[in-house]
matplotlib code that plots the C-alpha trace (Angstrom):
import matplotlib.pyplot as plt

x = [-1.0, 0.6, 2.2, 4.0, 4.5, 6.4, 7.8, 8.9, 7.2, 7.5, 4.2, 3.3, 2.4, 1.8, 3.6, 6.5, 7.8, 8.8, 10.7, 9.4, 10.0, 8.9, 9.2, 8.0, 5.2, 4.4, 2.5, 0.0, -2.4, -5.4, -6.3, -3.2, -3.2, -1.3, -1.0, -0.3, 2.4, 1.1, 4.3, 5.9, 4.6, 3.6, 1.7, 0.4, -2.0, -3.5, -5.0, -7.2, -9.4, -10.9, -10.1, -13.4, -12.5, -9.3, -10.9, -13.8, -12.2, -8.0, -7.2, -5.9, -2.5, -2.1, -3.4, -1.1, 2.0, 1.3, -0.1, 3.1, 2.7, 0.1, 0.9, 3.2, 1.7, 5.0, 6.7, 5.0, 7.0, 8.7, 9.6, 12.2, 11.7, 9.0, 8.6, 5.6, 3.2, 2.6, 1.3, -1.0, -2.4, -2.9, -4.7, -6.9, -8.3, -8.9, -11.0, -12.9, -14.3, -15.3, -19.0, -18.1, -20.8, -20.7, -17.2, -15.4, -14.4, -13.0, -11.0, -9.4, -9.1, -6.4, -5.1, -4.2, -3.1, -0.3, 0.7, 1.2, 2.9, 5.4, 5.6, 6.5, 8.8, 10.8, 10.6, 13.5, 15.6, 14.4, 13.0, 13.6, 12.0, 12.3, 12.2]
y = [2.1, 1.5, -1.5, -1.7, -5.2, -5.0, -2.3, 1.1, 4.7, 8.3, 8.9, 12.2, 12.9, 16.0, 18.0, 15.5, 13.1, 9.1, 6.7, 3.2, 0.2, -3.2, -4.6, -1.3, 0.0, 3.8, 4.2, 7.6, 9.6, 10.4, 13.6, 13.8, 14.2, 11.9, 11.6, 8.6, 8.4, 7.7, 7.6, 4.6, 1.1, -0.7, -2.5, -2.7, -2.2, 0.2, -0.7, 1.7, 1.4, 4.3, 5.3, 3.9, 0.9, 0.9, 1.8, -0.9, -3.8, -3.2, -4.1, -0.9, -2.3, -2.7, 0.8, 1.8, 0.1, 0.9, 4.1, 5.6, 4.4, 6.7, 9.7, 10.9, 14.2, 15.8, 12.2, 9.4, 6.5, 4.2, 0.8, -0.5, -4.0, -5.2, -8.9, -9.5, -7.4, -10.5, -12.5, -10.1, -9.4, -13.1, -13.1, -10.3, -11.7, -15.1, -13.3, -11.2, -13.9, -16.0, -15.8, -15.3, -13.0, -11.0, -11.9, -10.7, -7.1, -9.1, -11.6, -8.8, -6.6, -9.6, -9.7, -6.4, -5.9, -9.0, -6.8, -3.7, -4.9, -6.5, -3.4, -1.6, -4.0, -3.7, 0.5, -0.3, -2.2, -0.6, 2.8, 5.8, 9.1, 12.2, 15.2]
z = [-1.4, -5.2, -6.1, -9.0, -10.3, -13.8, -15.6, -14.0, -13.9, -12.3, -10.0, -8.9, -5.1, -4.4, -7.2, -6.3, -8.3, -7.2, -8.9, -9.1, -10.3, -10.5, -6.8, -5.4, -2.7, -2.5, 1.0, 0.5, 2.7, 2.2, 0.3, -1.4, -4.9, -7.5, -11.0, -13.0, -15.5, -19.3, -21.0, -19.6, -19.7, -16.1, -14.8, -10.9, -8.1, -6.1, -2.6, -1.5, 2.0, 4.4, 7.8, 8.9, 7.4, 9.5, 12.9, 12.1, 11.4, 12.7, 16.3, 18.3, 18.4, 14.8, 14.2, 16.1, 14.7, 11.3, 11.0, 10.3, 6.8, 6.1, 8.3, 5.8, 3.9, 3.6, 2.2, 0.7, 2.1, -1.2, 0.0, -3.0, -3.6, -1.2, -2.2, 0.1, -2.2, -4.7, -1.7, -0.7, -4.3, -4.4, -0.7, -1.5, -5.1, -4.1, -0.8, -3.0, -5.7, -2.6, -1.3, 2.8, 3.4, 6.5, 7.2, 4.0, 4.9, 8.3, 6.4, 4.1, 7.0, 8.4, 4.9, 4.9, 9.0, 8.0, 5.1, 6.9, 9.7, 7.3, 5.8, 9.0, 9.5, 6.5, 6.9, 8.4, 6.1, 2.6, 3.2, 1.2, 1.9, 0.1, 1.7]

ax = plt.figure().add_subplot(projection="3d")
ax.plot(x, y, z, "-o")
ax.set_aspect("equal")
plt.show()
């Protein structure tokens, strides 16, 4: 998952090439291939986790709703203008620089299921696919 949070950029999925700009979430699969764009000035995020990850620490219901997202190898989903993505850039950094042992992958895990059901939320509003 890319965030772009200032400026604006061409990413490569795939051999194919998405718009973005700031405000932005590009939802990938795994095992695709992407490519960074080194003539433009941006600046963003990428959130990166595993399926296990998922299946460990994501309840079945949420898995379920939101695994749409990412069962997109044909078309990346872009979300244009997905406010939500500051809060959970802020969630997720304040998590990780606290000691919380044990439970941390847990706590981000909820972090992250909030986010994503957001997301699939919007998908309905926003969404732009390219086919």
């Amino acid at each position: 998952m890319m965030l772009l949070s200032d400026g604006e950029m061409t990413h490569k999925v795939d051999f194919m090439e998405y718009e973005m700009v700031k405000g932005d979430c590009l939802f990938m699969s795994k095992d695709q291939i992407h490519k960074f764009d080194q003539s433009s000035t941006y600046r963003g995020h990428i959130i990166m986790f595993t399926e296990e990850f998922m299946l460990r620490h994501f309840s079945l219901s949420a898995s379920s709703k939101i695994s749409s997202l990412f069962n997109n190898h044909l078309s990346p989903s872009l979300y244009q203008n997905f406010g939500d993505r500051h809060i959970l850039i802020l969630a997720i950094k304040r998590e990780l620089s606290l000691d919380l042992g044990e439970i941390k992958a847990d706590v981000l895990a909820c972090i992250l299921t909030a986010f994503l059901l957001k997301a699939q939320a919007h998908k309905s509003q926003n969404f732009k696919t390219y086919d």
